[in-house]
C-alpha positions as CSV (number, residue, x, y, z in Angstrom):
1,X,-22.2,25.0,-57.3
2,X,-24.3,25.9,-54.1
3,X,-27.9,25.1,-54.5
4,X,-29.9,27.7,-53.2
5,X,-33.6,27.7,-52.0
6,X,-35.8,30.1,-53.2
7,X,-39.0,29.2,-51.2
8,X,-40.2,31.5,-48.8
9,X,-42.1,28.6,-47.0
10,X,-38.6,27.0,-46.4
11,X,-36.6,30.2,-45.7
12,X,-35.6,30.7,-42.1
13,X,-36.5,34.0,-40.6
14,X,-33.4,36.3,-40.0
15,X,-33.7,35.3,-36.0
16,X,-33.2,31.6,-37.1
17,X,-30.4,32.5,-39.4
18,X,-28.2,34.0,-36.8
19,X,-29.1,31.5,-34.4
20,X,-27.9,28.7,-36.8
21,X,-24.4,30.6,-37.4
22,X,-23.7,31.3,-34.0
23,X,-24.1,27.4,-33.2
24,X,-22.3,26.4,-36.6
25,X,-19.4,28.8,-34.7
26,X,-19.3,27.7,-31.9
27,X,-19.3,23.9,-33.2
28,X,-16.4,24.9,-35.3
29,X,-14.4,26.7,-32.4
30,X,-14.6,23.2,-30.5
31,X,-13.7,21.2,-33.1
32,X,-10.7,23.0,-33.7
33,X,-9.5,23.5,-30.4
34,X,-9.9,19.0,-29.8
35,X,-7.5,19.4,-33.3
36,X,-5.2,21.8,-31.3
37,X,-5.7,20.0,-28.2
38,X,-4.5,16.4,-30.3
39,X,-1.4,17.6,-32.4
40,X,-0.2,19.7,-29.2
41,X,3.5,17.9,-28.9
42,X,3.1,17.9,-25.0
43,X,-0.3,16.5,-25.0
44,X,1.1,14.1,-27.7
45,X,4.0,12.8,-25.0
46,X,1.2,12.8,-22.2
47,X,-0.8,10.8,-23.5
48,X,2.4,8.2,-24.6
49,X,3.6,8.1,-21.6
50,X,-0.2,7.6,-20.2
51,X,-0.3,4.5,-22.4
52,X,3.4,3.1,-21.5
53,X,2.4,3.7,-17.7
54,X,-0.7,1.6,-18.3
55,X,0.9,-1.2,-20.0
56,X,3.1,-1.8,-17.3
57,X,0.2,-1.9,-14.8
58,X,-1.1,-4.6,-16.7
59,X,1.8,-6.7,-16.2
60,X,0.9,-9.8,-14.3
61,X,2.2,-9.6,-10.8
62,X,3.9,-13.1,-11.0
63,X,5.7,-11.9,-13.8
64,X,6.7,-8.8,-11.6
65,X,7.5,-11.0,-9.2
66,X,9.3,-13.2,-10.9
67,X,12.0,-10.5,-13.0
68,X,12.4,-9.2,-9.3
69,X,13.6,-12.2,-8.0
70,X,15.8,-13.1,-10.7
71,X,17.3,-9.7,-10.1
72,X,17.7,-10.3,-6.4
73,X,19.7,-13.8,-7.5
74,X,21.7,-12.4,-10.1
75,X,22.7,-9.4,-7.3
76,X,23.6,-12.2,-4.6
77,X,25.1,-14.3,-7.3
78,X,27.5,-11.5,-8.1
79,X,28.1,-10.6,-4.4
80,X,28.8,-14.2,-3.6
81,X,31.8,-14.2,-6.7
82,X,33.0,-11.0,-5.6
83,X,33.4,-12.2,-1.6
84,X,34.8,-15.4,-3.2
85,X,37.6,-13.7,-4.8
């Protein structure tokens, strides 16, 4: 059960009270709209895509480098067959 204090000394005056309740609202008001804010599906897929996007700029730029070339080769490669033919 709820403990309650019975000391005037430790009371807070009715001032104080409201003050406290107003910032124990206002606390819980923000802390539900960062819950809205995460479950939101379109934040959610922001913030994937955010991720993915910065992943892929940590790619080395030799490696980059390298998956482009092999593409250019592979293109000339099959050019080179077709023009063959």
């Amino acid at each position: 059960m709820a403990e309650t204090d019975t000391d005037p000394t430790t009371a807070l005056a009715p001032r104080e009270l409201v003050s406290e309740i107003e910032r124990t609202r206002a606390n819980l008001a923000q802390t539900i709209d960062e819950i809205a804010d995460r479950v939101s599906p379109g934040n959610i897929a922001r913030r994937a895509e955010d991720r993915v996007k910065e992943r892929i700029s940590q790619v080395d730029p030799l490696i980059g480098s390298a998956v482009a070339l092999a593409a250019v080769g592979v293109t000339c490669y099959l050019i080179w067959r077709r023009i063959r033919k």
